[in-house]
N, C-alpha and C positions, 0 to 999 in steps of 0.2 A: 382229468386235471389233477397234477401233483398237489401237496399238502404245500407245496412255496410255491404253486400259482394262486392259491385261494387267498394264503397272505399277503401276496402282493397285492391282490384284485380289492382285498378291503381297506388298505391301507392306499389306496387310488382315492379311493370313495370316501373315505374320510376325509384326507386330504381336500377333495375337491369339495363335499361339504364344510368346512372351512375357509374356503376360500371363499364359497357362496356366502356363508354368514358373513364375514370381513366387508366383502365385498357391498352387503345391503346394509350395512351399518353407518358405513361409510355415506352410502348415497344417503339415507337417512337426515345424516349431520348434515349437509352439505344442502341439501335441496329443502329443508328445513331450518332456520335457524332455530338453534337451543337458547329460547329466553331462560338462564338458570336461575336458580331463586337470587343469588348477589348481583345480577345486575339487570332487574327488568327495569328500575326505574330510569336508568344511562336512557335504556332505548326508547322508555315513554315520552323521555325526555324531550329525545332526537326527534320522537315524531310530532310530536305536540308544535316544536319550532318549526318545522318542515312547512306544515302547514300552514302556520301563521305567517310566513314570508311569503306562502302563494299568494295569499291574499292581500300583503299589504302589497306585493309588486301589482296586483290587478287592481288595486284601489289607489296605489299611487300614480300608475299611468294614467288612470282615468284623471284624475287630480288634477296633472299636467296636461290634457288635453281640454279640461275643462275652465283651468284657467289661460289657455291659450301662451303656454310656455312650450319655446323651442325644443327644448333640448335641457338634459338635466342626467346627475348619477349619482348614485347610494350606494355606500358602503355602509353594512352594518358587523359589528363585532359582539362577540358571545363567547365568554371564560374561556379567552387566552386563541379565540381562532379569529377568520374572516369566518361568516358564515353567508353572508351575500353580498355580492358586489355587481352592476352591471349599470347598461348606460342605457336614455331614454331619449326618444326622438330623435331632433337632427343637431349637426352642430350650426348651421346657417340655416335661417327659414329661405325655404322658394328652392332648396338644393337638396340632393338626396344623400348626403354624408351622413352617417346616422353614428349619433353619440356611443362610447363604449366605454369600458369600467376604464381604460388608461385615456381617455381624452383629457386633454388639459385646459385648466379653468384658470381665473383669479380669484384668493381666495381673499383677497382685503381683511379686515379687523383679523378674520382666523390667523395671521401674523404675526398676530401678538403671543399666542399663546406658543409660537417656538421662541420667540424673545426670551419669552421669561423661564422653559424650559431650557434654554439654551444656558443662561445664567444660572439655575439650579444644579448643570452639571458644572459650572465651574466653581458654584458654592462649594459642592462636596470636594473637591480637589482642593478647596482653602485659595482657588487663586483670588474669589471677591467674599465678602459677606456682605448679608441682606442690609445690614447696620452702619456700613460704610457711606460716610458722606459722598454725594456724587461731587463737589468741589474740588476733592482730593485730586480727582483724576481726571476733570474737566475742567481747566479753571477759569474759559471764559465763559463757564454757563452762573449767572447771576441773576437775584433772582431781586425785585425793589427793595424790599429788605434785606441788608445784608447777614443781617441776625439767625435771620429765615434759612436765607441761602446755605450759611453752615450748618444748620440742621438736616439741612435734605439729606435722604439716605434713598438708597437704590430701592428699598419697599418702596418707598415713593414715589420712587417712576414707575414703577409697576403696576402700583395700585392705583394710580390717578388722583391720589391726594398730596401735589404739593402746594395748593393752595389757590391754584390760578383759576380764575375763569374758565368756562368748557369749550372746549376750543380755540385756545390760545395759539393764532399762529396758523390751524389749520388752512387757512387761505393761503398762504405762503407753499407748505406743503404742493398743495394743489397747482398752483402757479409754478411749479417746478426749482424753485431756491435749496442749491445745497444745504446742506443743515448745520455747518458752520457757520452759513453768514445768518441763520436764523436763530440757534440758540444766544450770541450778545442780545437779542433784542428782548427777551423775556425779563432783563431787567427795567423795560418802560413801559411793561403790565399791572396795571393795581392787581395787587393780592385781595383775594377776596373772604381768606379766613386764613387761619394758621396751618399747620401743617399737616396730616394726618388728621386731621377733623372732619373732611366732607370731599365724597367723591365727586370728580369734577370730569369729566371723558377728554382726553386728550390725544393728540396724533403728534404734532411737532414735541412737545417734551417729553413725551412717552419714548421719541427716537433717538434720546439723548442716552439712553440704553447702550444704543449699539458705538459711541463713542466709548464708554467706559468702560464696554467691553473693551474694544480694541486695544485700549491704553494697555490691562491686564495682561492679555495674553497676546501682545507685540504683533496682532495678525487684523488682518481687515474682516468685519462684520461677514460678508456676505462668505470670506473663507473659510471662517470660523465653522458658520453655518453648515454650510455643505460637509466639511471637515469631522463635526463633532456630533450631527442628527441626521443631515439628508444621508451621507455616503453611508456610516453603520446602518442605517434603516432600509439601506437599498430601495430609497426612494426616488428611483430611476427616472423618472417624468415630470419631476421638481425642478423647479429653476426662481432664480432671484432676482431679473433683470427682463428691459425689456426683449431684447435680445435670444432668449433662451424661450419665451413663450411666441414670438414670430417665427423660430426656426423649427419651431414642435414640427412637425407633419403631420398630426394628430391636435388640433385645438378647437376649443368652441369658438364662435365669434358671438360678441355682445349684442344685445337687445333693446332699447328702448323704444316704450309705448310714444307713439305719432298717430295723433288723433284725424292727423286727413289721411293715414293709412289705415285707417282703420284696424291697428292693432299693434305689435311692436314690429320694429324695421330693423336689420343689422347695424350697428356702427362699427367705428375701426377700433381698434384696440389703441390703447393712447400709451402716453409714458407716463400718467398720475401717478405717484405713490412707490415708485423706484427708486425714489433720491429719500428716501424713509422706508426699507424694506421691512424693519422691525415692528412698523406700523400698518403695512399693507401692501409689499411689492412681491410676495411667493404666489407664486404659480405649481398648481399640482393635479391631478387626477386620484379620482375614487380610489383607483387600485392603493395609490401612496400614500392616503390619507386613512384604510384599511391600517397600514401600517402604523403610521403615525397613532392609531384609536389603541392600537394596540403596546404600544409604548406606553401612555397615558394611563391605561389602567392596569400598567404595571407588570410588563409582562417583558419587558428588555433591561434587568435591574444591571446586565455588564456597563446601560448607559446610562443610567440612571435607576435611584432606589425608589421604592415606595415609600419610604420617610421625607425623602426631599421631593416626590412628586406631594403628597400632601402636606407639608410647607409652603405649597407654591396655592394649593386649593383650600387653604384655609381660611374664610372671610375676612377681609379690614373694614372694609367702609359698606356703611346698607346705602344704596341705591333707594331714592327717593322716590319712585314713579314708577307705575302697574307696566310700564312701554315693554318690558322683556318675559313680566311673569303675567300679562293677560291672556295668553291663552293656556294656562295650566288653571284648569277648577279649584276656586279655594284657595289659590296662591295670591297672595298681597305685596310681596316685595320682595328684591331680591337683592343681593351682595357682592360685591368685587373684590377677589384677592390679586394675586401676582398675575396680570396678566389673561382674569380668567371670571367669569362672573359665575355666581354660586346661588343654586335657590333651594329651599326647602318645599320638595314636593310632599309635603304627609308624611314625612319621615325616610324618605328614598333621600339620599343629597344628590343634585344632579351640578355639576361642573358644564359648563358650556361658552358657547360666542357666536357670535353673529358675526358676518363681514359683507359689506358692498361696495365697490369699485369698479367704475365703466360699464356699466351696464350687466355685471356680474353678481349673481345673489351667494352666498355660501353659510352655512350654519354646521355647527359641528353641539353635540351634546352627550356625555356617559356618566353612567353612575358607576363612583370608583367600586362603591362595594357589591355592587353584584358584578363588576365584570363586562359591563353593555355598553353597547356606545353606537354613534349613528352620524356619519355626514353626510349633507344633501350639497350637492352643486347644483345649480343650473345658469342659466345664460342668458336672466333677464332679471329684473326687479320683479321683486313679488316676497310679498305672503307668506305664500302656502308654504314652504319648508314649516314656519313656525307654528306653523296648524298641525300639521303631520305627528311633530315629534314630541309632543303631550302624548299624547294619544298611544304612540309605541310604546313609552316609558310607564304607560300605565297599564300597559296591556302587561309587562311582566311584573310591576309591581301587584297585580292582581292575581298573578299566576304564584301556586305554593310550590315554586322552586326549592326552597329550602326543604319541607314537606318532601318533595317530591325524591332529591337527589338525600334524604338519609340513609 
């Protein structure tokens, strides 16, 4: 062998030693992840949450099976993602359709809370402010006092403080009356206090909202809606009418308990609360209300900013009665801003709402400053959402996230 066969033959060998190290190094990284020292806590992070969803998803189906609820879906959000979403049971009891993260619900009261988001993006564009008499731009809404009447400002319809008795009207609502021939009549309500002094929960004047919208921006409520949050939000499975949740091909059907059925029995979906959508006529599923959680705690500021989403979360009036905050330990009362009640869990602030309509339960809850949030639908009256969601919001206020993720 010549002296340029020997250097080729080591120069082989090296080579392909080389290759060999490359090559094990490679599989190494790969078949190992590299926790490096800047980010094990991301992945402590990730795992710590991992788990605790296996478990609340095995602890909430149990839940749902225990209190003999149909059918039901959770979405939950975590700094700026969806991080679960999925559907439980069936959507009809006695039938094998089984609920899934896009099945659609009604979300009743949860309606309000796009009312008054929907009017926060039009604050910021300057087309209404919070301060603005709703007279201006409604002028047969009057109120016994005429004095009163020009005080009212759109906070007011918001917050449920313009004075009236609770539930002014809502039977009307119910009975299906446009809301034109209902707002003249609020001026043959005794007022029960002055203006901004005491929340009073409202449906029929809370929907005089979506008049004053309209007036503003020359377009009708429900197009606005879809226009300026459903469509940007690509909240696909949304709708406003009755019309849009009978044509789903994907819907739950309502629930209530009948005691010689010995448990809850389907009913039909009705048209309650469609001739007042700002009050209770949206229709959505888990997947859209993912989205929606994630607008809220401020994570779509092209449609809205964080300064005017908490403008809208700022308390006005304290709510008089343990009815929202008895199942959070320790909590005594809780507060209504724009469309959105507010309590102080031990220092966490949680934003949230409840809604029920036809046989439909829905609760929605997040804390803007961690980033968290959580809705429950299901397809019956009941409870247990409000049991649940203490319990979540405690679980990471317990948890040293901050600690964890420095």
């Amino acid at each position: 062998m010549n002296r340029f066969s020997v250097i080729r033959n080591l120069t082989a060998i090296l080579l392909l030693a080389v290759i060999i190290g490359s090559y094990m190094a490679v599989t190494n990284i790969t078949s190992e992840p590299d926790i490096s020292e800047s980010e094990p806590e991301e992945w402590v992070m990730d795992h710590s949450l991992s788990i605790f969803l296996e478990e609340f998803e095995k602890n909430f189906e149990e839940g749902l099976y225990g209190e003999q609820i149909p059918g039901g879906a959770v979405v939950i959000v975590k700094d700026g993602r969806v991080v679960f979403q999925k559907g439980f049971g069936v959507k009809e009891r006695g039938k094998p359709e089984k609920v899934d993260e896009h099945t659609v619900f009604r979300l009743g009261s949860l309606s309000k809370g796009f009312a008054s988001v929907l009017s926060g993006v039009l604050a910021e564009e300057e087309v209404i402010s919070w301060d603005d008499p709703v007279f201006r731009y409604v002028n047969h809404f009057r109120l016994s006092d005429p004095y009163q009447t020009d005080r009212i400002q759109i906070r007011h319809l918001l917050a449920h403080t313009l004075g009236l008795p609770r539930h002014a009207y809502t039977n009307l609502i119910e009975d299906g009356m446009p809301l034109d021939l209902i707002i003249p009549r609020f001026e043959q309500v005794p007022l029960i206090t002055r203006e901004g002094v005491q929340h009073s929960y409202q449906n029929a004047a809370f929907s005089v909202i979506e008049k004053v919208l309209e007036v503003k921006s020359d377009s009708d409520f429900n197009t606005l809606l879809h226009e300026r949050l459903l469509k940007p939000l690509d909240m696909n499975h949304s709708s406003m009418d009755y019309a849009g949740i009978m044509n789903s091909g994907n819907k739950a059907i309502p629930h209530l308990h009948h005691s010689s059925a010995r448990g809850r029995v389907p009913v039909p979906i009705s048209h309650r609360y469609y001739n007042s959508v700002s009050s209770g006529g949206i229709n959505a599923s888990a997947s859209d209300m993912g989205k929606w959680l994630l607008l809220l705690t401020g994570h779509y500021p092209e449609i809205i900013s964080k300064e005017t989403l908490a403008e809208i979360f700022e308390p006005i009036a304290t709510i008089r009665n343990n009815r929202f905050s008895r199942h959070w330990d320790g909590v005594n009362m809780s507060h209504y801003a724009m469309g959105w009640r507010v309590l102080d869990n031990h220092g966490q602030k949680i934003v949230y709402h409840g809604g029920y309509v036809n046989g439909f339960r829905s609760e929605i809850a997040f804390a803007p400053e961690d980033g968290t949030g959580i809705c429950i639908l299901i397809n019956t009256n009941s409870s247990y959402p409000l049991t649940v969601i203490p319990g979540f919001f405690n679980h990471f206020k317990s948890t040293p996230w901050d600690v964890i993720s420095e």
